[in-house]
PyMOL Python script that loads the backbone (N, CA, C, O; Angstrom):
from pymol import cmd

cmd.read_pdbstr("""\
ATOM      1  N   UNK A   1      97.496  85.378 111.552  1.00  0.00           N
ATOM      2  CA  UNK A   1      97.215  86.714 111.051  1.00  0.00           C
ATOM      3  C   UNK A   1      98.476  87.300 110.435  1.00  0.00           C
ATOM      4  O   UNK A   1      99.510  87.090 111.070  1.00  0.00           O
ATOM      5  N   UNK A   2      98.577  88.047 109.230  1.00  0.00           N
ATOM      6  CA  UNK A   2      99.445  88.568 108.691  1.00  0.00           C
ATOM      7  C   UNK A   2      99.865  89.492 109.052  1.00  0.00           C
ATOM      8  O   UNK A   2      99.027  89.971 109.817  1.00  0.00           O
ATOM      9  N   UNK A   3     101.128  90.431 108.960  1.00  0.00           N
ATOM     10  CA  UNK A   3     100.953  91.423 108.957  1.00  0.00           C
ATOM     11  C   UNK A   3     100.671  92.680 108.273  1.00  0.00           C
ATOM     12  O   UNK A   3     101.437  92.838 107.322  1.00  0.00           O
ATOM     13  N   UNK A   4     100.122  93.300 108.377  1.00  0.00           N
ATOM     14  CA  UNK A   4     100.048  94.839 106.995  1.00  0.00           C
ATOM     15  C   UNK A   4     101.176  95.361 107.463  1.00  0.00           C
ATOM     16  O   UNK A   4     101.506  95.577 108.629  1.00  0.00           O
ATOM     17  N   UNK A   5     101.977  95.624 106.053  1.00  0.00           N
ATOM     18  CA  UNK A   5     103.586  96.572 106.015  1.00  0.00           C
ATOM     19  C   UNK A   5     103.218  97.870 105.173  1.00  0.00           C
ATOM     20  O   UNK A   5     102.420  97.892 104.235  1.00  0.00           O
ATOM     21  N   UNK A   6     103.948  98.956 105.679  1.00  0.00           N
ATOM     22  CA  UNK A   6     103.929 100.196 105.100  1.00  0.00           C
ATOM     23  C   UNK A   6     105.220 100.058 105.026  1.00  0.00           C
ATOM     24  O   UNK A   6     105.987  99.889 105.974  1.00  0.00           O
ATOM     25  N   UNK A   7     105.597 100.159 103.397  1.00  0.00           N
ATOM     26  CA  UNK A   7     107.076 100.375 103.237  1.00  0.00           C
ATOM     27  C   UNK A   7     107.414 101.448 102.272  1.00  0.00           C
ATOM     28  O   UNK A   7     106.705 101.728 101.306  1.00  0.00           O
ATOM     29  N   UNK A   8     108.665 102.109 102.612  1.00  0.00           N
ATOM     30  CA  UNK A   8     109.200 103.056 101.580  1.00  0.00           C
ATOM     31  C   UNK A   8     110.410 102.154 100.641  1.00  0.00           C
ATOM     32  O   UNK A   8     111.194 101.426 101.251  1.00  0.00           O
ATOM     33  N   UNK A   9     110.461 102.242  99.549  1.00  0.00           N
ATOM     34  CA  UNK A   9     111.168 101.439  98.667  1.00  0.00           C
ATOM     35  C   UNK A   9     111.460 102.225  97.852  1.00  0.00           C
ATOM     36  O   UNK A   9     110.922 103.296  98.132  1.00  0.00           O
ATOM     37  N   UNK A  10     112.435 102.325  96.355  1.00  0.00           N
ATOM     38  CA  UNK A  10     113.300 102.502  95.651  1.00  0.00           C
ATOM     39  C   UNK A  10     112.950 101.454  94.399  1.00  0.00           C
ATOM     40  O   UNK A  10     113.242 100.284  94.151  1.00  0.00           O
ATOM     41  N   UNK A  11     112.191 102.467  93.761  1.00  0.00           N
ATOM     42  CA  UNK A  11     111.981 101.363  91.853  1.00  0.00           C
ATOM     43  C   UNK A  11     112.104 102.115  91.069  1.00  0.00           C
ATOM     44  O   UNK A  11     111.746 103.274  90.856  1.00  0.00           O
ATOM     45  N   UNK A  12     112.848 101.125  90.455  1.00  0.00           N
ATOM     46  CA  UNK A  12     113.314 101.186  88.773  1.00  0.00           C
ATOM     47  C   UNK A  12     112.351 101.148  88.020  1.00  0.00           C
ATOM     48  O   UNK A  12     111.284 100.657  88.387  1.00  0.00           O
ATOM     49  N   UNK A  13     112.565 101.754  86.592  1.00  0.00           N
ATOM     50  CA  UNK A  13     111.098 101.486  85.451  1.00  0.00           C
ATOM     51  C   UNK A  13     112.152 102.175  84.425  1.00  0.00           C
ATOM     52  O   UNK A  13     113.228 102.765  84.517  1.00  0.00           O
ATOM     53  N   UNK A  14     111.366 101.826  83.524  1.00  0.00           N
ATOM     54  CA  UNK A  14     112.343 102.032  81.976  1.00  0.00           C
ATOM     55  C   UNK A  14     110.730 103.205  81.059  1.00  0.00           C
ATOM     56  O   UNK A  14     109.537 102.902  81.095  1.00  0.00           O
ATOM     57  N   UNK A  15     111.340 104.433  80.386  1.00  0.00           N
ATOM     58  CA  UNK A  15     110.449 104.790  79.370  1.00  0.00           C
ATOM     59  C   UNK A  15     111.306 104.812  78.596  1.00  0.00           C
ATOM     60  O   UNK A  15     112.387 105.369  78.784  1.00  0.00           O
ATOM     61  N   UNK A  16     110.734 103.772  76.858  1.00  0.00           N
ATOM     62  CA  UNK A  16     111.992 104.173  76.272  1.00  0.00           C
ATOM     63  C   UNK A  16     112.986 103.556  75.953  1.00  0.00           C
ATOM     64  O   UNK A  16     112.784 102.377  75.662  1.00  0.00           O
ATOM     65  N   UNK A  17     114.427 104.065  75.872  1.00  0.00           N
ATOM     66  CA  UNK A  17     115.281 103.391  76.421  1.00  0.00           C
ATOM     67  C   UNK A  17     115.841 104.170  77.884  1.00  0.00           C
ATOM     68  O   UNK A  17     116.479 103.356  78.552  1.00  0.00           O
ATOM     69  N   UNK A  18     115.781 105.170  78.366  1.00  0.00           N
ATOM     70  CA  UNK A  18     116.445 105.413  79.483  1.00  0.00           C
ATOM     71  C   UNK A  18     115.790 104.812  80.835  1.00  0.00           C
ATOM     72  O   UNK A  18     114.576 105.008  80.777  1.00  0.00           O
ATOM     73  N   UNK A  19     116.031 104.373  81.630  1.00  0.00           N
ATOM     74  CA  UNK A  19     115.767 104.093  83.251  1.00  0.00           C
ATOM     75  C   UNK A  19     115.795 105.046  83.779  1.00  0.00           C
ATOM     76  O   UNK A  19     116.345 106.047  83.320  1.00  0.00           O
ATOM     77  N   UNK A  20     115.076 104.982  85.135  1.00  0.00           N
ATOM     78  CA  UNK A  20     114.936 105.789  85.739  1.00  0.00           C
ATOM     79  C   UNK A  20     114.504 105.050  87.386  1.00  0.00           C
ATOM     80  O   UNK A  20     113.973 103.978  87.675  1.00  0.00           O
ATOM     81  N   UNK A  21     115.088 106.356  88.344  1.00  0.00           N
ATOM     82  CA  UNK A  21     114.359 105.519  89.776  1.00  0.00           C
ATOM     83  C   UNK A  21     113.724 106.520  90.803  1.00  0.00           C
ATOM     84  O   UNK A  21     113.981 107.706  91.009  1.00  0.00           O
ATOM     85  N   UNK A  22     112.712 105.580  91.450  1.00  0.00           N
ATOM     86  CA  UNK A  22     111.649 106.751  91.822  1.00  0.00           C
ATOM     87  C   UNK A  22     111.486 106.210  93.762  1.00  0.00           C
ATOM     88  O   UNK A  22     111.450 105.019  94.070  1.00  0.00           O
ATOM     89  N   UNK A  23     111.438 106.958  94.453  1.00  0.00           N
ATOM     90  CA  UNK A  23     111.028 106.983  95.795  1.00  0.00           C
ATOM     91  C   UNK A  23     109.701 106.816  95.487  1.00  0.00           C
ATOM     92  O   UNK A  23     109.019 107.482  94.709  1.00  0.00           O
ATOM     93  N   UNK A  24     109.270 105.502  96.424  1.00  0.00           N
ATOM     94  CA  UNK A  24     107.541 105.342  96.384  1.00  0.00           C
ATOM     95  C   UNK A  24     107.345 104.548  97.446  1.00  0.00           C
ATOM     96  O   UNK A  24     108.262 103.874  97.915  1.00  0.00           O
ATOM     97  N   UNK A  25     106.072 104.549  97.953  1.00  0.00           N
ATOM     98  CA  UNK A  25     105.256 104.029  99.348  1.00  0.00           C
ATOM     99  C   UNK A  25     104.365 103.188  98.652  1.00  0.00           C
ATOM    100  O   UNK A  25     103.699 103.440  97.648  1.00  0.00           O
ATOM    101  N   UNK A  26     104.479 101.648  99.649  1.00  0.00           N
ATOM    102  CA  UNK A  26     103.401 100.592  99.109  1.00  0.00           C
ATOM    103  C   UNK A  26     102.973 100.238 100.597  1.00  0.00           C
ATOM    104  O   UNK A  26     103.645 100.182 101.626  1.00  0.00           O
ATOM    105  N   UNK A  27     101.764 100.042 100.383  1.00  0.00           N
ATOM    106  CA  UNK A  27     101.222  99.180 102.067  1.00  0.00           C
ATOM    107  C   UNK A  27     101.053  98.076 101.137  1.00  0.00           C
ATOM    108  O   UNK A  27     100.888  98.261  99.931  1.00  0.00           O
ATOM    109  N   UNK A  28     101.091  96.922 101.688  1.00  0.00           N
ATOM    110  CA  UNK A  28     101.064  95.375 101.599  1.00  0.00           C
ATOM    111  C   UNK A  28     101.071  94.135 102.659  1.00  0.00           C
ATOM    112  O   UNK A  28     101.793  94.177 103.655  1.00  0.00           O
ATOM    113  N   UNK A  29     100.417  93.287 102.444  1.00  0.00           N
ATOM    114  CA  UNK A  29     100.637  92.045 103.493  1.00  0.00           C
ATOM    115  C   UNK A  29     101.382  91.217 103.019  1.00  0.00           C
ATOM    116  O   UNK A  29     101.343  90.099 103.533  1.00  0.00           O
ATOM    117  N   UNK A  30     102.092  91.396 102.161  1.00  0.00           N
ATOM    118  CA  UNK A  30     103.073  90.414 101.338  1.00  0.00           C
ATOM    119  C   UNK A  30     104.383  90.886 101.935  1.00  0.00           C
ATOM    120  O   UNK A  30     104.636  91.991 102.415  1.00  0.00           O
ATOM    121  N   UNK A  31     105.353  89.570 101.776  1.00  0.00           N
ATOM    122  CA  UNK A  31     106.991  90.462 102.232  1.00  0.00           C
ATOM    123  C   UNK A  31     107.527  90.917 101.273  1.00  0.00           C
ATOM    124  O   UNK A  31     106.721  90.704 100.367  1.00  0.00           O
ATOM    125  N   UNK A  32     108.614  91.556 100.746  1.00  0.00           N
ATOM    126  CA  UNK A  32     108.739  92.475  99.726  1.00  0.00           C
ATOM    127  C   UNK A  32     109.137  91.749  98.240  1.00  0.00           C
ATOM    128  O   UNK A  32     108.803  92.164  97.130  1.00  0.00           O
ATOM    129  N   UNK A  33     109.958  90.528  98.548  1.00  0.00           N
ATOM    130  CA  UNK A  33     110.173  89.721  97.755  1.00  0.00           C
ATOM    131  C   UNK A  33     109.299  89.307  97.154  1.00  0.00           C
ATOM    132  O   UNK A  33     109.483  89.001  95.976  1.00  0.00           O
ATOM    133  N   UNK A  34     108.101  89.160  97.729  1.00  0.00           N
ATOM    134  CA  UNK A  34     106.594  88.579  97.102  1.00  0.00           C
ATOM    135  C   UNK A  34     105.534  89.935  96.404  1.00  0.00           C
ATOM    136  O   UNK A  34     104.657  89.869  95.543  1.00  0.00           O
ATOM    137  N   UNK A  35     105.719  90.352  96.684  1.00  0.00           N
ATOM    138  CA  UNK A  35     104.962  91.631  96.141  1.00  0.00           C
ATOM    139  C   UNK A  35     104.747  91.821  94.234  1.00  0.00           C
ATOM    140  O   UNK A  35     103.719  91.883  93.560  1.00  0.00           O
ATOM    141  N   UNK A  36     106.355  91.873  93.799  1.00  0.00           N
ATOM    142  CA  UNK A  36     106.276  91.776  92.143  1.00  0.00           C
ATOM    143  C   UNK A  36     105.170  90.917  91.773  1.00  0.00           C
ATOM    144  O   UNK A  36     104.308  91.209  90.944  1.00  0.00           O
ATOM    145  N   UNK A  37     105.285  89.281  92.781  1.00  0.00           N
ATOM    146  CA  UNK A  37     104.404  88.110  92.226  1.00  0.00           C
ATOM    147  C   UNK A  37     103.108  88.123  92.488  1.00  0.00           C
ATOM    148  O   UNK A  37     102.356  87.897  91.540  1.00  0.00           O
ATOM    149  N   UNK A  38     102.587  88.359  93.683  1.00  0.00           N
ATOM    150  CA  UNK A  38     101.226  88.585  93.730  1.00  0.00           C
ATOM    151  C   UNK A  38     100.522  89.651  94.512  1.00  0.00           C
ATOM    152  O   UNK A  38      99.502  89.224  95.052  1.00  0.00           O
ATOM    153  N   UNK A  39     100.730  90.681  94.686  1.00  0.00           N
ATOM    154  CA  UNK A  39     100.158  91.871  94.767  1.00  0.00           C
ATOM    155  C   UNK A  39      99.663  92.491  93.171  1.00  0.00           C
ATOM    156  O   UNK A  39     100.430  93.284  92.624  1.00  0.00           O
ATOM    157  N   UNK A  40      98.755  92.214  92.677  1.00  0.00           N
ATOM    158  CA  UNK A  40      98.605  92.596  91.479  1.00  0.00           C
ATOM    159  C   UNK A  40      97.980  94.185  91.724  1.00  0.00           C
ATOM    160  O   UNK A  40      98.384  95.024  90.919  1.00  0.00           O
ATOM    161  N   UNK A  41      97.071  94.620  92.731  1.00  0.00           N
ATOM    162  CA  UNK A  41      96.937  95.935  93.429  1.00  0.00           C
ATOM    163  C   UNK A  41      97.551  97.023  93.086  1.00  0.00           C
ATOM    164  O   UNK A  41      97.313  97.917  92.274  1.00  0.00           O
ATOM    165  N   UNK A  42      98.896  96.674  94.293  1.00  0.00           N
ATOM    166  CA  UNK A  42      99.709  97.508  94.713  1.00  0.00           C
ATOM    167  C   UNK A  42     100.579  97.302  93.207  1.00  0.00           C
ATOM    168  O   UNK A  42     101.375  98.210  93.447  1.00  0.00           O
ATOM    169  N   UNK A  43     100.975  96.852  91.995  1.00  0.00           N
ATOM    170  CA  UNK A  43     101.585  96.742  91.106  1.00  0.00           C
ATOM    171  C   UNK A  43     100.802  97.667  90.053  1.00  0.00           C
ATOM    172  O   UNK A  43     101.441  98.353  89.255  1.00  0.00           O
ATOM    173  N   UNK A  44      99.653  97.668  90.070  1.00  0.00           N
ATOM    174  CA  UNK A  44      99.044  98.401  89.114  1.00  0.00           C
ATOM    175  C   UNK A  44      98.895  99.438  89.739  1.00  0.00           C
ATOM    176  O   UNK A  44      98.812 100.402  88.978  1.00  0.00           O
ATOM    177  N   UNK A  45      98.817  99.705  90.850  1.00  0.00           N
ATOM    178  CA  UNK A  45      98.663 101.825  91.475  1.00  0.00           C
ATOM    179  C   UNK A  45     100.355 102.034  90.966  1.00  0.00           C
ATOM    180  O   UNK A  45     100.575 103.071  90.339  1.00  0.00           O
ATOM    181  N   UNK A  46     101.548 101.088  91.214  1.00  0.00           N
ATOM    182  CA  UNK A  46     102.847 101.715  91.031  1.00  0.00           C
ATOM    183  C   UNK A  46     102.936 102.048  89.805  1.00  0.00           C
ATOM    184  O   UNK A  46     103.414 103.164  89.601  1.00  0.00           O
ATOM    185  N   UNK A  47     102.627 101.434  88.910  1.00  0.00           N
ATOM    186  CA  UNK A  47     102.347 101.447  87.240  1.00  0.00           C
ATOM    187  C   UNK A  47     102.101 102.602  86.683  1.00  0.00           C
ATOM    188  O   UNK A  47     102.824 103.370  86.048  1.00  0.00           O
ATOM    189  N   UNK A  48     100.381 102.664  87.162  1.00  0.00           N
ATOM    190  CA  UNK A  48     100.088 103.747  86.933  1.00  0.00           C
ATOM    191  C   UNK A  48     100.635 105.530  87.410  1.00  0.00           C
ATOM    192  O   UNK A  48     100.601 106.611  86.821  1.00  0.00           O
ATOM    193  N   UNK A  49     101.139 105.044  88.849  1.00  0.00           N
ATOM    194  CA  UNK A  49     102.039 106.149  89.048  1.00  0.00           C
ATOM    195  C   UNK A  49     103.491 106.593  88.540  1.00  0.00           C
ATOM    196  O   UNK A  49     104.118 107.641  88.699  1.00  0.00           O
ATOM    197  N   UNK A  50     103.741 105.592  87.975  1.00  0.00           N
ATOM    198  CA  UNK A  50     104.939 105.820  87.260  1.00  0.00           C
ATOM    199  C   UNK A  50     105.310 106.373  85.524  1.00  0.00           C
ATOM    200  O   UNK A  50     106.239 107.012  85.030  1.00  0.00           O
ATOM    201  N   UNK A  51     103.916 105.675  84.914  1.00  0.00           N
ATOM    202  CA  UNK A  51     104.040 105.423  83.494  1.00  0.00           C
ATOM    203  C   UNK A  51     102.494 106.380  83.321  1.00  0.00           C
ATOM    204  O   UNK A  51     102.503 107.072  82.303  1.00  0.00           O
ATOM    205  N   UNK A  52     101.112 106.502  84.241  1.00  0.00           N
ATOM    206  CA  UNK A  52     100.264 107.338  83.829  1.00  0.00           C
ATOM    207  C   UNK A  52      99.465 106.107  83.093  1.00  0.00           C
ATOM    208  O   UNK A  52      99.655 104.901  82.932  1.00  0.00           O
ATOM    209  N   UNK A  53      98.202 107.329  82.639  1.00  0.00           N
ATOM    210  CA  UNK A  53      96.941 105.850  82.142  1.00  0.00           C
ATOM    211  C   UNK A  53      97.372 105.655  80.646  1.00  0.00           C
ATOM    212  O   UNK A  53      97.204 104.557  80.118  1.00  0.00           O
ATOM    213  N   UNK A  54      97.991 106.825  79.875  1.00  0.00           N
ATOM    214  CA  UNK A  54      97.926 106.814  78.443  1.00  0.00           C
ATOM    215  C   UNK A  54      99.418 106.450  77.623  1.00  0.00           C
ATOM    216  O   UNK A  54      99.819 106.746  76.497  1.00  0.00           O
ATOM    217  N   UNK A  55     100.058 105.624  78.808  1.00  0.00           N
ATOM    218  CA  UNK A  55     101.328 105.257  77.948  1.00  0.00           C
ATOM    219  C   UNK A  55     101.246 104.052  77.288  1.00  0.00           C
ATOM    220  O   UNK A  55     100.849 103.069  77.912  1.00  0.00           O
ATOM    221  N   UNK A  56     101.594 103.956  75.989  1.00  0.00           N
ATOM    222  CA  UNK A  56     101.150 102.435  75.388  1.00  0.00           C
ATOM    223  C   UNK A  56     102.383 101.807  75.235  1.00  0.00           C
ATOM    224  O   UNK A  56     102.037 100.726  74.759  1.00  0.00           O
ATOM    225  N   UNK A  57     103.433 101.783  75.314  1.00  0.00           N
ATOM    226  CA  UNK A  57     104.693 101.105  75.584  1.00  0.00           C
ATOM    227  C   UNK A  57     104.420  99.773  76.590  1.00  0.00           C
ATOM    228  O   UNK A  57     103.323  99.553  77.104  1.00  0.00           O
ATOM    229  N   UNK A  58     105.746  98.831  76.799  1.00  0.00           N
ATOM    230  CA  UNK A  58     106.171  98.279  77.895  1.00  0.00           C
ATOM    231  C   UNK A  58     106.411  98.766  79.119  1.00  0.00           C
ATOM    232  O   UNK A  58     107.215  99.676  79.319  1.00  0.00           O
ATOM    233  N   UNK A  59     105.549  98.044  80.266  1.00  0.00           N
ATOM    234  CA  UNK A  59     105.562  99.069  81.763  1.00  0.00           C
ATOM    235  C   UNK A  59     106.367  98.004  82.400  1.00  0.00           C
ATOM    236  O   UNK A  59     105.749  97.044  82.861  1.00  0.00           O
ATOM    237  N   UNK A  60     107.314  98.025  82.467  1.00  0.00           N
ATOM    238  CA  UNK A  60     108.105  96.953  83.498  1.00  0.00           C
ATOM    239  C   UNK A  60     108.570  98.442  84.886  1.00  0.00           C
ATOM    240  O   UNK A  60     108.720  99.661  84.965  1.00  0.00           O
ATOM    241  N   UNK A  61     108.616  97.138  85.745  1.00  0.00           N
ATOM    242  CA  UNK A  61     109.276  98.136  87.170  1.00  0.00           C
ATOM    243  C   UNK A  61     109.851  97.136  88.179  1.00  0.00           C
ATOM    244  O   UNK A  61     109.229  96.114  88.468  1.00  0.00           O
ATOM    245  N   UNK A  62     110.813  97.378  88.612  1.00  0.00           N
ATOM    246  CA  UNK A  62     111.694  96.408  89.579  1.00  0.00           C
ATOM    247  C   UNK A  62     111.942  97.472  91.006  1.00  0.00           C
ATOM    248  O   UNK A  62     112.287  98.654  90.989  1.00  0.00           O
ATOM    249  N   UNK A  63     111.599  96.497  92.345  1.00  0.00           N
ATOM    250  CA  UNK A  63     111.731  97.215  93.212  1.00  0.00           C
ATOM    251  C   UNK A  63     113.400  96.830  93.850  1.00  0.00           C
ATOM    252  O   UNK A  63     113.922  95.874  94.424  1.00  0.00           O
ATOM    253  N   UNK A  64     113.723  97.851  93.483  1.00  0.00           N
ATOM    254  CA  UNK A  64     115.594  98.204  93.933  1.00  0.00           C
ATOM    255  C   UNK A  64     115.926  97.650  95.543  1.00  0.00           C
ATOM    256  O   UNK A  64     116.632  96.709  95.905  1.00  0.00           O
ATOM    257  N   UNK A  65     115.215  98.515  96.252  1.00  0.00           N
ATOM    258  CA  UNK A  65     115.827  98.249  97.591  1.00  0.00           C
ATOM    259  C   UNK A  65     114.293  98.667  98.841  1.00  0.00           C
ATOM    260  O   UNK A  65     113.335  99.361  98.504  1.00  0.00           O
ATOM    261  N   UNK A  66     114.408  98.240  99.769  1.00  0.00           N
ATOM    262  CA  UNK A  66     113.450  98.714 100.684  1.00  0.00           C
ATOM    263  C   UNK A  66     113.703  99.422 101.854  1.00  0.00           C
ATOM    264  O   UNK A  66     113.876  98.873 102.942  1.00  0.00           O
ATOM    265  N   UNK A  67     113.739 100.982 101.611  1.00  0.00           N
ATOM    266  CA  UNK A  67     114.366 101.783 102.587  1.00  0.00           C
ATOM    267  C   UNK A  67     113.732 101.741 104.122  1.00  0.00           C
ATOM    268  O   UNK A  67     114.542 101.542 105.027  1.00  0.00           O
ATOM    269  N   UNK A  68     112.900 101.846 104.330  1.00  0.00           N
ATOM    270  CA  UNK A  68     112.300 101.045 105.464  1.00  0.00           C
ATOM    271  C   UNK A  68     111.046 100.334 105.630  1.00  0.00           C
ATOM    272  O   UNK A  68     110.458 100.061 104.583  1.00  0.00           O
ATOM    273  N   UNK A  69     110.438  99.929 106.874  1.00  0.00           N
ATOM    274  CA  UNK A  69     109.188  98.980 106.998  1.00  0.00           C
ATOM    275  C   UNK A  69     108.370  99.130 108.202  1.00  0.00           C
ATOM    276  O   UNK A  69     108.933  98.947 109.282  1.00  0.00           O
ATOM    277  N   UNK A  70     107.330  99.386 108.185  1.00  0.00           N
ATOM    278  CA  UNK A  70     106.780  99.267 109.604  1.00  0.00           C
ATOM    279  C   UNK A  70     105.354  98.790 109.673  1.00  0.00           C
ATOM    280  O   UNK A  70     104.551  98.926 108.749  1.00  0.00           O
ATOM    281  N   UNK A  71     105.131  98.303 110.663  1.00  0.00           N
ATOM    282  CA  UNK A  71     103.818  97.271 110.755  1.00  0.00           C
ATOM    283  C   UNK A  71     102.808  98.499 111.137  1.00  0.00           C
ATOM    284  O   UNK A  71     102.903  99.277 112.087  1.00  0.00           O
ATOM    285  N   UNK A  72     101.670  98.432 109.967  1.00  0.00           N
ATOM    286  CA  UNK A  72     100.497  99.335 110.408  1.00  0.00           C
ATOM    287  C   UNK A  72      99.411  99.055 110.764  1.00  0.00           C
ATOM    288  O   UNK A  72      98.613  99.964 110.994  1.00  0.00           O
ATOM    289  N   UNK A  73      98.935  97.319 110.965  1.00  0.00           N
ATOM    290  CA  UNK A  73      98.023  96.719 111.173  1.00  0.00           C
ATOM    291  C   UNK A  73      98.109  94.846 111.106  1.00  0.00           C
ATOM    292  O   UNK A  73      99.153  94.316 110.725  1.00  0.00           O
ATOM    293  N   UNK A  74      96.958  94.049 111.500  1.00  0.00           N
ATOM    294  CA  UNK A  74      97.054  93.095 111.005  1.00  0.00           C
ATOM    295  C   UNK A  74      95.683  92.636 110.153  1.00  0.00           C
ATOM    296  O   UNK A  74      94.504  92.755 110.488  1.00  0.00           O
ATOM    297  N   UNK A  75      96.222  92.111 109.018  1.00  0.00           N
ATOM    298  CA  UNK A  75      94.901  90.870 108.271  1.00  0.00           C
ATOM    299  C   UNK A  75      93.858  90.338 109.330  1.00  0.00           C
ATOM    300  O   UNK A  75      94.264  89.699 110.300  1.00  0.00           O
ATOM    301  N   UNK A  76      92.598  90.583 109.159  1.00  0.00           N
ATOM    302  CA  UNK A  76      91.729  90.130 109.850  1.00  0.00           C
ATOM    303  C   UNK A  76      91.352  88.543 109.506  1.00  0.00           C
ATOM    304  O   UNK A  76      91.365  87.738 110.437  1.00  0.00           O
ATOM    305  N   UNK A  77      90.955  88.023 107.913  1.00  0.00           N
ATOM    306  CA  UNK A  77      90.881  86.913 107.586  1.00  0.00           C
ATOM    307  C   UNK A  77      91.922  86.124 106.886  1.00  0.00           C
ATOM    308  O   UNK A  77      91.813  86.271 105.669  1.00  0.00           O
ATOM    309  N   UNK A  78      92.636  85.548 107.138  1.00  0.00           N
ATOM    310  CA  UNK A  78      93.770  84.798 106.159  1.00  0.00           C
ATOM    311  C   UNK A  78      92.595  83.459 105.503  1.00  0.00           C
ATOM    312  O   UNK A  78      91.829  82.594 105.925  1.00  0.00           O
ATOM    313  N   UNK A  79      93.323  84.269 103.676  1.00  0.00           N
ATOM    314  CA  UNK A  79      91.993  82.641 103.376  1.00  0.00           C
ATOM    315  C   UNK A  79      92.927  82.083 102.351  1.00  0.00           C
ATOM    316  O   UNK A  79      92.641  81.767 101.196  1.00  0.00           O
ATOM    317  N   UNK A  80      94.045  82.014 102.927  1.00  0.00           N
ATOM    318  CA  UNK A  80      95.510  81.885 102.035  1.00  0.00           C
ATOM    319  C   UNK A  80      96.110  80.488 102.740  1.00  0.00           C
ATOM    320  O   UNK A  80      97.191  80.027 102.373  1.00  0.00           O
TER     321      UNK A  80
END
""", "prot")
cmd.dss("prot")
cmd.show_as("cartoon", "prot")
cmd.util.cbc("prot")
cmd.orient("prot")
């Protein structure tokens, strides 16, 4: 069984040319390193919270650092 993580993290995103970095909350069963790669989910709610539905640019976002973590549950079926 996995675990479900509630984490507070620190991401980067570009509009533009300037960067910018934003305090944000992801729950995930992935460890944080894995998240960019396959949480496609939790990548598209950050997206959209960052950049909105009507931006037509490049949406890149890099997660900086992971300020903390805590276990809020576990995966009932692993089919992984």
């Amino acid at each position: 069984m996995k675990p479900i993580n509630y984490l507070e993290a620190v991401l980067s995103y570009k509009k533009g040319k300037e960067s910018f970095k934003k305090k944000i909350w992801i729950v995930t069963k992935y460890p944080p390193h894995e998240i960019l790669l396959k949480d496609t989910k939790t990548i598209q709610r950050l997206k959209e919270e960052v950049y909105g539905k009507n931006y037509k640019g490049i949406k890149s976002i890099i997660i900086l650092e992971v300020l903390n973590s805590k276990i809020v549950g576990y995966e009932n079926n692993s089919n992984e």
